[in-house]
FIMARFI-762097 format. One line per field, with one value per residue (C-alpha): residue in three letters; x, y, z. Coordinates in nm, 3 decimals, always signed. Each point is the difference from the previous one (the first is absolute). Example, Ala and Ser with C-alpha at 12.3 -4.5 7.8 and 13.67 -1.06 7.14 Angstrom:
2
resn = ala, ser
x = +1.230, +0.137
y = -0.450, +0.344
z = +0.780, -0.066
***
This chain:
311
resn = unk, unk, unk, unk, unk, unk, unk, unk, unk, unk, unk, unk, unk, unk, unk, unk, unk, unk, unk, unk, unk, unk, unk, unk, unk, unk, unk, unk, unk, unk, unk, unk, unk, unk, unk, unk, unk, unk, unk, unk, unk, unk, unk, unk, unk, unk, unk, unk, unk, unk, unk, unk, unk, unk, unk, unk, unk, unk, unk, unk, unk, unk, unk, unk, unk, unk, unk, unk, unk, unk, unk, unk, unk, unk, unk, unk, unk, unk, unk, unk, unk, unk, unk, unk, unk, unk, unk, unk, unk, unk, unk, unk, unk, unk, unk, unk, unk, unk, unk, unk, unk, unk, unk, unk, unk, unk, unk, unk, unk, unk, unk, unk, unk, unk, unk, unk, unk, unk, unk, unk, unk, unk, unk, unk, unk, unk, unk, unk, unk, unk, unk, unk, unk, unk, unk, unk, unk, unk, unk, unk, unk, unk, unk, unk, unk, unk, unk, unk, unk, unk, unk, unk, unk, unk, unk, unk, unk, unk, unk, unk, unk, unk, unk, unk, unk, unk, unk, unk, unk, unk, unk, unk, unk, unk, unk, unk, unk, unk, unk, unk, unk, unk, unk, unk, unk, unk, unk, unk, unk, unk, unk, unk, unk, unk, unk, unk, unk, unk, unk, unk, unk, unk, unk, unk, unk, unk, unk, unk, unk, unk, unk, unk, unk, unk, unk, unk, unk, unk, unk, unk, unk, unk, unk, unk, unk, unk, unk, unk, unk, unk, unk, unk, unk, unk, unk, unk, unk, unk, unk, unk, unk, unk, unk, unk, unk, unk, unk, unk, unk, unk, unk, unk, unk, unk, unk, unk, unk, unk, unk, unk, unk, unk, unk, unk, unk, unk, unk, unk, unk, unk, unk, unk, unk, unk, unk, unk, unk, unk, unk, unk, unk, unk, unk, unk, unk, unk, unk, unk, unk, unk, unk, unk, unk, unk, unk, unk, unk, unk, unk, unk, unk, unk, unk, unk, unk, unk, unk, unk, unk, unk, unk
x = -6.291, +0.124, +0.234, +0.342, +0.098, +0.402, +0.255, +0.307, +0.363, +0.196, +0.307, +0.181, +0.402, +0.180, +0.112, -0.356, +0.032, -0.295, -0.052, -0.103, -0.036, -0.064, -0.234, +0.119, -0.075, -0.334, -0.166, -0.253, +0.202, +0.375, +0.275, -0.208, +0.119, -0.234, +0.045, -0.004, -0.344, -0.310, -0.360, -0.150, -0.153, -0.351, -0.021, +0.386, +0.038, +0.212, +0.262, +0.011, +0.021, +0.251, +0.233, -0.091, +0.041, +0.354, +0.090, -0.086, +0.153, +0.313, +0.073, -0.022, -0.217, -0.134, +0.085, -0.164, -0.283, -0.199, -0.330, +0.093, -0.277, -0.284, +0.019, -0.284, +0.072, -0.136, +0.175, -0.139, -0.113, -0.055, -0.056, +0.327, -0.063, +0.351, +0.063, +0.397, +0.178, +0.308, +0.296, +0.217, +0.172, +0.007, +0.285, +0.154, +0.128, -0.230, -0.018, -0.156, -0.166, -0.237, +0.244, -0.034, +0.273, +0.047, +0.102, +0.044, -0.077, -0.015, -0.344, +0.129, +0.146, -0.047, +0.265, -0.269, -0.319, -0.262, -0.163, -0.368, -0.265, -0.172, +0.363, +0.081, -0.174, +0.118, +0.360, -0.094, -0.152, +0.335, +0.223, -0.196, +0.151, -0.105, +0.026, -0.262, +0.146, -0.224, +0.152, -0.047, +0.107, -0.260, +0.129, +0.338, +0.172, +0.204, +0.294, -0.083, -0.222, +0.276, +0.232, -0.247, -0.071, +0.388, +0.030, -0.264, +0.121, +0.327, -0.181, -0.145, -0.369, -0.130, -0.386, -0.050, -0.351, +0.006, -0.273, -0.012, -0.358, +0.057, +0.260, -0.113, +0.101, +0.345, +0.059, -0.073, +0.201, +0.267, +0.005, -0.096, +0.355, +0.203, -0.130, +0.034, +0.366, +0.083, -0.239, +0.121, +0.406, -0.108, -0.279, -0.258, -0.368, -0.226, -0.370, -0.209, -0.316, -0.190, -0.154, +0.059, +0.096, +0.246, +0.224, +0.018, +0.091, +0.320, +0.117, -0.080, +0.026, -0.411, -0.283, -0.138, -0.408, -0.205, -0.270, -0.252, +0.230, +0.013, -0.389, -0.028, +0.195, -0.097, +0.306, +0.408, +0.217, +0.239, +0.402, -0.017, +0.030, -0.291, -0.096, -0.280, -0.167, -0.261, -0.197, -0.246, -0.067, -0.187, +0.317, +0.261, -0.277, +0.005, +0.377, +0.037, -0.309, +0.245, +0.279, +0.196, +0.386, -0.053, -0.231, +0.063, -0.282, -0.021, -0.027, +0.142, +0.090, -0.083, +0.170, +0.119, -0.141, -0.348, +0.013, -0.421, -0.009, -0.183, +0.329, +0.050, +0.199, +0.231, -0.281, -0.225, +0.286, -0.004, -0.378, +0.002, +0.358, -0.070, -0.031, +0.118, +0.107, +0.269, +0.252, -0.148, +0.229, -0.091, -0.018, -0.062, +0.181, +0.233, +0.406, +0.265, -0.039, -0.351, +0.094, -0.044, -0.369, -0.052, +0.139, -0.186, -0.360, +0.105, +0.149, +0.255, +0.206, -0.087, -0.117, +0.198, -0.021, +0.186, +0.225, +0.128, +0.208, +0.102, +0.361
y = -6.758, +0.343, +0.026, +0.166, +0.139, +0.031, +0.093, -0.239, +0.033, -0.225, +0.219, -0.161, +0.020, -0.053, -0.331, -0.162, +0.070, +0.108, +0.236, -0.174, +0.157, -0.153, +0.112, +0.186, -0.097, +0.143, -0.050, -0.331, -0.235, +0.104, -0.193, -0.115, +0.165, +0.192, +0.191, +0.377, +0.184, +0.099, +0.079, +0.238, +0.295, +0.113, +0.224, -0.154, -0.181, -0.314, +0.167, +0.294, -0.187, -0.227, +0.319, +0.137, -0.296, -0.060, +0.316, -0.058, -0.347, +0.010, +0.359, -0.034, +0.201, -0.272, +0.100, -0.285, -0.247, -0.246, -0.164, -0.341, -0.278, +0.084, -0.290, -0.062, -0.170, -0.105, +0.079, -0.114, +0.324, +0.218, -0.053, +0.161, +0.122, +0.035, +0.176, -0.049, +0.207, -0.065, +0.307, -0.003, +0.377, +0.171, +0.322, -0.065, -0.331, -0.194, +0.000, -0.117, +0.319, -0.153, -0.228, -0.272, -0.267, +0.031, -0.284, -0.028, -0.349, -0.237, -0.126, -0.354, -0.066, +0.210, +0.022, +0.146, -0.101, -0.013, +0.157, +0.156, -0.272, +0.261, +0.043, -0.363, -0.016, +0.267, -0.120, -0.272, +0.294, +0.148, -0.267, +0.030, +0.171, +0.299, -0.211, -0.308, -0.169, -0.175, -0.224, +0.086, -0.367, +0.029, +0.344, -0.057, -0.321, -0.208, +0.150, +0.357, -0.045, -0.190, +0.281, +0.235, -0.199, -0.028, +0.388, +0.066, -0.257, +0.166, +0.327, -0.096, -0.124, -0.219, -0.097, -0.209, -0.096, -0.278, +0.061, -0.195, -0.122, -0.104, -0.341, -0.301, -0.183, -0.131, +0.277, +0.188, -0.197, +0.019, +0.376, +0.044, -0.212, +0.169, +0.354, -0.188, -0.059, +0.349, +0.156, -0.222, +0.144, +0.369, -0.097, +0.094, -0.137, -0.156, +0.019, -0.183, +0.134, -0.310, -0.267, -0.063, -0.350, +0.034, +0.308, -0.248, -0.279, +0.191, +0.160, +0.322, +0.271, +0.130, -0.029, +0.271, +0.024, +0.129, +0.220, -0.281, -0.299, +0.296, +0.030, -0.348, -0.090, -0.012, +0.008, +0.090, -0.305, -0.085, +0.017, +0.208, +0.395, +0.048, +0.290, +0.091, +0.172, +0.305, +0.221, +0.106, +0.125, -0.329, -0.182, +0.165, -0.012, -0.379, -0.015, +0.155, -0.233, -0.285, +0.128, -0.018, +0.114, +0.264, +0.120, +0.147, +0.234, +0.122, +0.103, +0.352, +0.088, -0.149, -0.295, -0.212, -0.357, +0.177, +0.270, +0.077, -0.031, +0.279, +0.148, +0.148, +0.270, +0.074, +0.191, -0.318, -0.202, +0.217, -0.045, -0.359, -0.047, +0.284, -0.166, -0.350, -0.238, -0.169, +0.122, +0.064, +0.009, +0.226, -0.200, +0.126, +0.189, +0.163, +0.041, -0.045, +0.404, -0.010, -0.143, +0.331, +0.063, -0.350, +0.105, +0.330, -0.207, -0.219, -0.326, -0.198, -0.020, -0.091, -0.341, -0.003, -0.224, +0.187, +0.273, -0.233, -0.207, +0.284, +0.027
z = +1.137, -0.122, -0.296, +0.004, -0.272, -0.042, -0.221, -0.050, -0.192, -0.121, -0.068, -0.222, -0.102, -0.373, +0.143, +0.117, +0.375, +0.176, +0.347, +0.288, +0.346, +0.379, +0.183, +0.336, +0.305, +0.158, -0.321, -0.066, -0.133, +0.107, -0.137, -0.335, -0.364, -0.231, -0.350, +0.160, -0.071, +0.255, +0.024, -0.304, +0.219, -0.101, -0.320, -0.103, -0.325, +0.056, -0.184, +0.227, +0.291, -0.118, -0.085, +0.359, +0.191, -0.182, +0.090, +0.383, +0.036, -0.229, -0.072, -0.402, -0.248, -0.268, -0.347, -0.174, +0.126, -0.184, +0.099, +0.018, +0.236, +0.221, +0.241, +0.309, +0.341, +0.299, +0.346, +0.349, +0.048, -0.313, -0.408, -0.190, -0.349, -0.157, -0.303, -0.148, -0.169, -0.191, +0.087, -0.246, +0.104, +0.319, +0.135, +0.279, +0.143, +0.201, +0.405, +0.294, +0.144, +0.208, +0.160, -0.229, -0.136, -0.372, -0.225, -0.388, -0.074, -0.342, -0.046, -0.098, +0.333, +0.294, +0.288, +0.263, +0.176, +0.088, -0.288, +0.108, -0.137, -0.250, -0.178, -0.065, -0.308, -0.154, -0.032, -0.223, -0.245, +0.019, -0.111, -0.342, -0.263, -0.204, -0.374, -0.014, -0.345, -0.192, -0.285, -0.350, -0.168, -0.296, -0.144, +0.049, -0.064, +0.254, -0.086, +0.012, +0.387, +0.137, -0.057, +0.080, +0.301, +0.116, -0.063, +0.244, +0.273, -0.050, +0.099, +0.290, -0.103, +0.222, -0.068, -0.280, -0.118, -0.279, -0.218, -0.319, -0.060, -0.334, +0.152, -0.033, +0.329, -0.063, -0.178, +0.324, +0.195, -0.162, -0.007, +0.340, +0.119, -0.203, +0.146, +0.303, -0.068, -0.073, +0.288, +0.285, +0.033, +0.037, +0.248, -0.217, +0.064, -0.286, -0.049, -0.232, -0.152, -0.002, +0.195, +0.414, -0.063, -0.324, +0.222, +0.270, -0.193, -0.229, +0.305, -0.024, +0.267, -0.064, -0.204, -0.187, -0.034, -0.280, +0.117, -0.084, +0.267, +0.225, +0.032, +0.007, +0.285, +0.356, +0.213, -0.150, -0.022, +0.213, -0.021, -0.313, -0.072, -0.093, -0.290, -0.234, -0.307, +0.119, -0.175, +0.201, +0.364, +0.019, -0.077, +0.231, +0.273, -0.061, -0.016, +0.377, +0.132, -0.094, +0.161, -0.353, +0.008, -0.255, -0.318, -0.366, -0.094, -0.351, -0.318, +0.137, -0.352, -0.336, -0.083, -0.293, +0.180, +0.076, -0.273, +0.055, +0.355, +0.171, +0.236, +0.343, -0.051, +0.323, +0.162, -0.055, +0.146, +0.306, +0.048, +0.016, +0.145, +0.257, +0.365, -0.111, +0.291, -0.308, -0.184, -0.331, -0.330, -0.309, -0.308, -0.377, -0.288, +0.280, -0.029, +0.297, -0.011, +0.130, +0.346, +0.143, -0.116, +0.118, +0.384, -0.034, -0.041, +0.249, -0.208, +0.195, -0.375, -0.376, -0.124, -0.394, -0.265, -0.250, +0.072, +0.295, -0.252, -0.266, -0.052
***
């Protein structure tokens, strides 16, 4: 079956509400919602016809798109290719020019439907935030992460990977509740880098995999986000195969935990990142400034550490 090849947007506002549109009637599939985009004409870039099919449908110029997922799917009666982009700045307000309804929606909870079956999927990708935070226990003292931690709650972060190898078990536990504790009134979801059965049995939200679980395992558990540590094409490949909820991919830059690791670079990033089905986080030696080289190589956000819990 031939491929199509199109160009999606997720237009995005300062508040977290996306673009939706329904299709017309006299078009396949009348009545269902899609993220606005269209076919990429021969000789086009997927930029290019993102920018000229926004123009067409909604009567905006783009100002600023990222490459975000490239996402495959099977209709009845053709194979879709669609590649996402992220619009964070457009001129002119959105409208229907081709006679379509318009609706900004919040990912979390959508007030329309039915949502075209190759879009479902990517609304889970979008209720994940741009800051992964990993905590940094070892280096900084109870005292000092659970400020840091409450600081960044207080800001908004909402993706919190516990990652404190050097626990014993109760030890663990114990931490893990009390982040627990402090994650659960701001609706903030908790990961732990560890083992399957020791996230499901403290209650976690996910499980974090090292690259060497990930390779290991043959199908992604069930009722838990599920994330992971890549470094290679290999790895990310294997992350999508499982149908993971998202990947970190690094070192991008040099780092202080990995301080002779061979790194990336952004253009690196890109290569490897570049036509990924999951959202893929940037992780090493970057600052909350670097979020928009991460967008520009086509990194959903920043995996931190560090800088996440400085003052």
């Amino acid at each position: 079956m031939k491929i199509v090849n199109a160009a999606v947007a997720i237009l995005r506002r300062d508040d977290g509400c996306v673009l939706l549109a329904e299709r017309p009637e006299g078009k396949p599939w009348a009545g269902w919602w899609e993220f606005p985009g269209g076919k990429i004409e021969a000789g086009e870039t997927a930029l290019h016809a993102l920018q000229r099919e926004l123009r067409e449908e909604l009567g905006i110029e783009v100002k600023q798109a990222f490459p975000w997922l490239t996402r495959s799917f099977e209709y009845p009666d053709r194979h879709v290719r669609l590649h996402f982009f992220i619009v964070r700045e457009w001129h002119n307000e959105p409208q229907g020019c081709e006679g379509q309804v318009l609706s900004w929606q919040s990912p979390a909870g959508l007030t329309v439907s039915p949502m075209l079956p190759a879009n479902e999927p990517i609304l889970a990708a979008l209720n994940l935030p741009p800051i992964y935070a990993i905590t940094n226990l070892q280096e900084l003292g109870e005292s000092r992460f659970f400020a840091g931690l409450e600081r960044a709650l207080d800001r908004g972060f909402a993706l919190i990977q516990v990652r404190e190898k050097h626990l014993e078990q109760d030890a663990l536990e114990q931490f893990v509740s009390h982040v627990l504790r402090k994650a659960r009134p701001y609706q903030a979801r908790v990961l732990l880098n560890g083992s399957i059965d020791i996230a499901r049995k403290l209650g976690v939200d996910g499980v974090h995999l090292s690259s060497d679980r990930l390779l290991a395992l043959e199908s992604r558990p069930e009722g838990l986000l599920c994330a992971a540590s890549c470094h290679s094409q290999q790895e990310l490949d294997k992350a999508g195969q499982l149908g993971l909820d998202f990947a970190v991919l690094s070192p991008v830059q040099h780092t202080l935990s990995h301080p002779g690791a061979q790194v990336l670079g952004w253009d690196g990033f890109a290569r490897i990142a570049g036509g990924n089905a999951l959202p893929v986080y940037a992780l090493g030696g970057l600052q909350l400034s670097d979020m928009g080289q991460a967008w520009a190589h086509g990194a959903h956000g920043l995996a931190m550490q560090r800088a996440v819990w400085a003052e």
